[in-house]
GUROTOR-7516 format. One line per 8 residues: number of its first residue (from 1); their letters; for each residue z, y, x of C-alpha. Coordinates in steps of 0.05 Angstrom, whole numbers, padded with zeros to 5 digits. Example, Ala and Ser with C-alpha at 12.3 -4.5 7.8 and 13.67 -1.06 7.14 Angstrom:
% residues 2
1	as	00156/-00090/00246; 00143/-00021/00273 $
//
This chain:
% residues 265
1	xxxxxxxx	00000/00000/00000; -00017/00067/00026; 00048/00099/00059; 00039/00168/00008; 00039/00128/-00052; 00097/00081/-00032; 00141/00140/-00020; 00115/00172/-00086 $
9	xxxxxxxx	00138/00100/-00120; 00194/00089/-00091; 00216/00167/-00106; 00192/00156/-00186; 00244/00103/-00187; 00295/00128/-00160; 00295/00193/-00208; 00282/00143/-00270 $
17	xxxxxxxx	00343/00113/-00265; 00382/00189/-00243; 00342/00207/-00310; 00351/00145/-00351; 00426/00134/-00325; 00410/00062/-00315; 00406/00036/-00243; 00345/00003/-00210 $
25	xxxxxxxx	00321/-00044/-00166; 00318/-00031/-00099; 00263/00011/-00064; 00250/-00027/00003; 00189/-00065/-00031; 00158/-00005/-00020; 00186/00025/00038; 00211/-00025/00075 $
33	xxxxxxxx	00284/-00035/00094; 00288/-00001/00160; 00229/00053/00165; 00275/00112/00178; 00218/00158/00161; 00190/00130/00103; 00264/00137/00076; 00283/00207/00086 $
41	xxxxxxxx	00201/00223/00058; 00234/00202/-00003; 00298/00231/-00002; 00250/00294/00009; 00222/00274/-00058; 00288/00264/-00084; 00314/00338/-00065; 00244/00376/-00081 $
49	xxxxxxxx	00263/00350/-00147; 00328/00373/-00155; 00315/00438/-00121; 00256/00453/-00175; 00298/00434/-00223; 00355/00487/-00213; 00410/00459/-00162; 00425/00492/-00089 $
57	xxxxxxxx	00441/00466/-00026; 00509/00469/00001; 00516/00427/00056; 00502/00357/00076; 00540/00284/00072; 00539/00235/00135; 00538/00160/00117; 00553/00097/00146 $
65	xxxxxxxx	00601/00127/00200; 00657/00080/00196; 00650/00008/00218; 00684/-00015/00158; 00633/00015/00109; 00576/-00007/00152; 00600/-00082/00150; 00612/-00071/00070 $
73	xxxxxxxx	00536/-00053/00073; 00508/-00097/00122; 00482/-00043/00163; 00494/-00012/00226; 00470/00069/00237; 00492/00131/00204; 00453/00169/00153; 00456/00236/00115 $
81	xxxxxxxx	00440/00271/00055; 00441/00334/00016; 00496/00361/-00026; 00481/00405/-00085; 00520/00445/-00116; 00528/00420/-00179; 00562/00357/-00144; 00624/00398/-00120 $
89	xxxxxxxx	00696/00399/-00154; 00766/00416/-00136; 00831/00385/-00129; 00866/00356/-00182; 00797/00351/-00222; 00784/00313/-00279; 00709/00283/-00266; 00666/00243/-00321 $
97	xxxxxxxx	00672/00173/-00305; 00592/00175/-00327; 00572/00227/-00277; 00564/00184/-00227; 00534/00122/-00226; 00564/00050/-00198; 00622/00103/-00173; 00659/00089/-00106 $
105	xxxxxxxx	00708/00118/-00077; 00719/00146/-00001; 00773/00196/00043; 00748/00239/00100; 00754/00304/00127; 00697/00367/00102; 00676/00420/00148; 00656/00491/00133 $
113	xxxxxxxx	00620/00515/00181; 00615/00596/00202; 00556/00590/00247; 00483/00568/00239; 00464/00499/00288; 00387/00533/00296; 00388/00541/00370; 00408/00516/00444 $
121	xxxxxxxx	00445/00455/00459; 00478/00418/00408; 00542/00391/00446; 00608/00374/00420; 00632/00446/00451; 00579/00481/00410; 00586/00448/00347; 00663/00451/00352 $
129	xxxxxxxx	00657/00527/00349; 00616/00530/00302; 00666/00501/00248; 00705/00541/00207; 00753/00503/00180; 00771/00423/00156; 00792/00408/00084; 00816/00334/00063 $
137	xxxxxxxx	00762/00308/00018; 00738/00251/-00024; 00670/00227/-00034; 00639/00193/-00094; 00589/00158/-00073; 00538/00131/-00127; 00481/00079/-00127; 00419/00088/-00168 $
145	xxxxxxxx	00403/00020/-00140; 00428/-00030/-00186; 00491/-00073/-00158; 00493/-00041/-00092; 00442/-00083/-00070; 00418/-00038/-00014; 00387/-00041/00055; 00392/00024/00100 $
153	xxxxxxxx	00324/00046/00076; 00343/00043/00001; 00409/00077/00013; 00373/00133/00054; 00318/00135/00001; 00380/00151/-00047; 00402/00213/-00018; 00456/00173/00025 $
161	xxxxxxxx	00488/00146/-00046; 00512/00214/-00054; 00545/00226/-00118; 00604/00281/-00121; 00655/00312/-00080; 00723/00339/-00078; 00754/00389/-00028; 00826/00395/-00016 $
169	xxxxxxxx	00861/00468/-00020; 00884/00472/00049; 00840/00488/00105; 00858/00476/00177; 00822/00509/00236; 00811/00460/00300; 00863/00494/00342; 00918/00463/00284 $
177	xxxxxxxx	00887/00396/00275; 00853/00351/00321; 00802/00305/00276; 00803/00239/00311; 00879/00230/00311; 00886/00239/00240; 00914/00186/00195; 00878/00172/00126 $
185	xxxxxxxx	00920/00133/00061; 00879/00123/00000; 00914/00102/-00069; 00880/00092/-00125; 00925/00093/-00187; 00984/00088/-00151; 00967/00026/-00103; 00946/00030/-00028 $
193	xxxxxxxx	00866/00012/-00023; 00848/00042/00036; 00865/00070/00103; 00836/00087/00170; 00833/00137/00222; 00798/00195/00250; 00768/00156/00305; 00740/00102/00256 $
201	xxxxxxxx	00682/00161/00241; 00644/00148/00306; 00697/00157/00350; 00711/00233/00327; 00692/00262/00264; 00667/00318/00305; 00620/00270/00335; 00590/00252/00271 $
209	xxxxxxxx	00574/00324/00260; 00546/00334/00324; 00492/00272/00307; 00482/00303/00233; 00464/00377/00274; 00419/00343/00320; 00385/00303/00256; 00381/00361/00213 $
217	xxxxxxxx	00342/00406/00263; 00300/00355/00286; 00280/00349/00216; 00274/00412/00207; 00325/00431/00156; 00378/00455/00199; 00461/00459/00189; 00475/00544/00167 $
225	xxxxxxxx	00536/00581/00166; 00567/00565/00107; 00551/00496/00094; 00597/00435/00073; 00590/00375/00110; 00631/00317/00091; 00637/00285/00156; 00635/00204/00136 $
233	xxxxxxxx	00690/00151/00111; 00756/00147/00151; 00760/00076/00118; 00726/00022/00075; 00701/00049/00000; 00736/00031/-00061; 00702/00021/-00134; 00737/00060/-00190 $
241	xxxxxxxx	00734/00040/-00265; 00744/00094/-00320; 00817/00128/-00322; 00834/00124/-00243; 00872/00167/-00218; 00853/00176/-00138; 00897/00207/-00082; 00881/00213/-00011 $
249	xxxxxxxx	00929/00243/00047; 00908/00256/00114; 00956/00272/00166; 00953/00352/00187; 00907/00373/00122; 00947/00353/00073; 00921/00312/00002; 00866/00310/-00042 $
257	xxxxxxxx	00867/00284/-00104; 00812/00276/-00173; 00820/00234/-00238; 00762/00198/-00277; 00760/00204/-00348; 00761/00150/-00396; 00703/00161/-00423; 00630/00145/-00396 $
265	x	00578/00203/-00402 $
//
């Protein structure tokens, strides 16, 4: 199949089920299940869409940083994709269970960054600086791709699973936190489900933003003062059902916290 129309397939599919609110299969019959190009030409798709149909940038989400999501996945790189702003909430909110579909559940720390990553060299000195702050966050991640059955190509191809976000209310500067020491608990109505550590996001969740920079500008799309960047899973995802109440607490930013509502939308 020519590569133009497999990307143009594989992106129809993917914003049938966004539209249709039922998931489908997955899309690496078309695009294969490692062509790192042919993926993010239809997460391209994917954003064109959204962008002509109203939402805004406001940052970007790194996938697939932690070992222990990559062995829940079966696969073994990072990824990224775009956050809109439509996707954003606040502490303590109360999300539609419906919003997102196949809904999991993930801690890690945001960034904020006050500096564009346009220019020079993109080291771990240069992209320290240009953050403005870290929030505690959670990340819903969502599958259009029915049962999670994806391959790094259909999870690219779906903006990264990207679903929703919450931000914590306390922001830390670098010179009060240090983001690979950190300590992550997850509870999810009440009960322990996850936990991990800064250095489970390659290393340093500073290093994961330091790939995401490079990535972006090779691309062409890259990081601007500004922008959010949820830096990738300080442990292993956790499905929620309607109702759940979800609490994360990372040492030095404090907690974040969001409930689902009962009912599906």
């Amino acid at each position: 199949m020519d590569a133009g129309l497999a990307t143009t397939r594989a992106a129809d599919r993917l914003l049938n089920a966004t539209t249709t609110h039922v998931p489908c299969s997955p899309v690496r019959d078309l695009i294969g299940s490692d062509n790192v190009l042919a993926a993010y030409a239809v997460q391209r798709r994917l954003t064109q869409a959204r962008l002509l149909d109203g939402a805004r940038v406001v940052g970007r989400k790194i996938g697939l940083t932690s070992p222990a999501v990559q062995a829940q996945l079966g696969v073994d790189q990072p990824d990224f994709g775009m956050l809109f702003d439509d996707m954003a909430h606040d502490d303590g909110a109360m999300i539609p269970f419906g919003s997102v579909l196949q809904p999991r559940v993930e801690a890690e720390i945001a960034f904020v960054l006050k500096d564009d990553l346009v220019e020079g060299e993109l080291n771990n000195k240069r992209v320290r600086a240009a953050i403005d702050y870290g929030v505690a966050a959670l990340e819903i991640c969502g599958s259009r791709i029915r049962d999670w059955d994806i391959s790094f190509g259909d999870t690219v191809a779906d903006n990264a699973s990207a679903g929703a976000y919450v931000l914590g209310g306390v922001r830390v500067r670098l010179d009060e936190v240090e983001p690979r020491d950190v300590e992550m608990t997850m509870s999810v109505n009440g009960e322990q489900v996850s936990t991990g550590s800064g250095a489970a996001c390659l290393g340093d969740p500073v290093n994961a933003l330091m790939w995401l920079a490079r990535q972006a500008r090779k691309l062409g799309e890259p990081l601007r003062s500004g922008q959010v960047v949820l830096s990738g899973a300080l442990g292993p995802m956790f499905p929620i059902a309607p109702g759940a109440e979800v609490t994360a607490t990372i040492t030095g930013l404090g907690t974040v916290s969001c409930t689902f509502t009962e009912e599906e939308e």
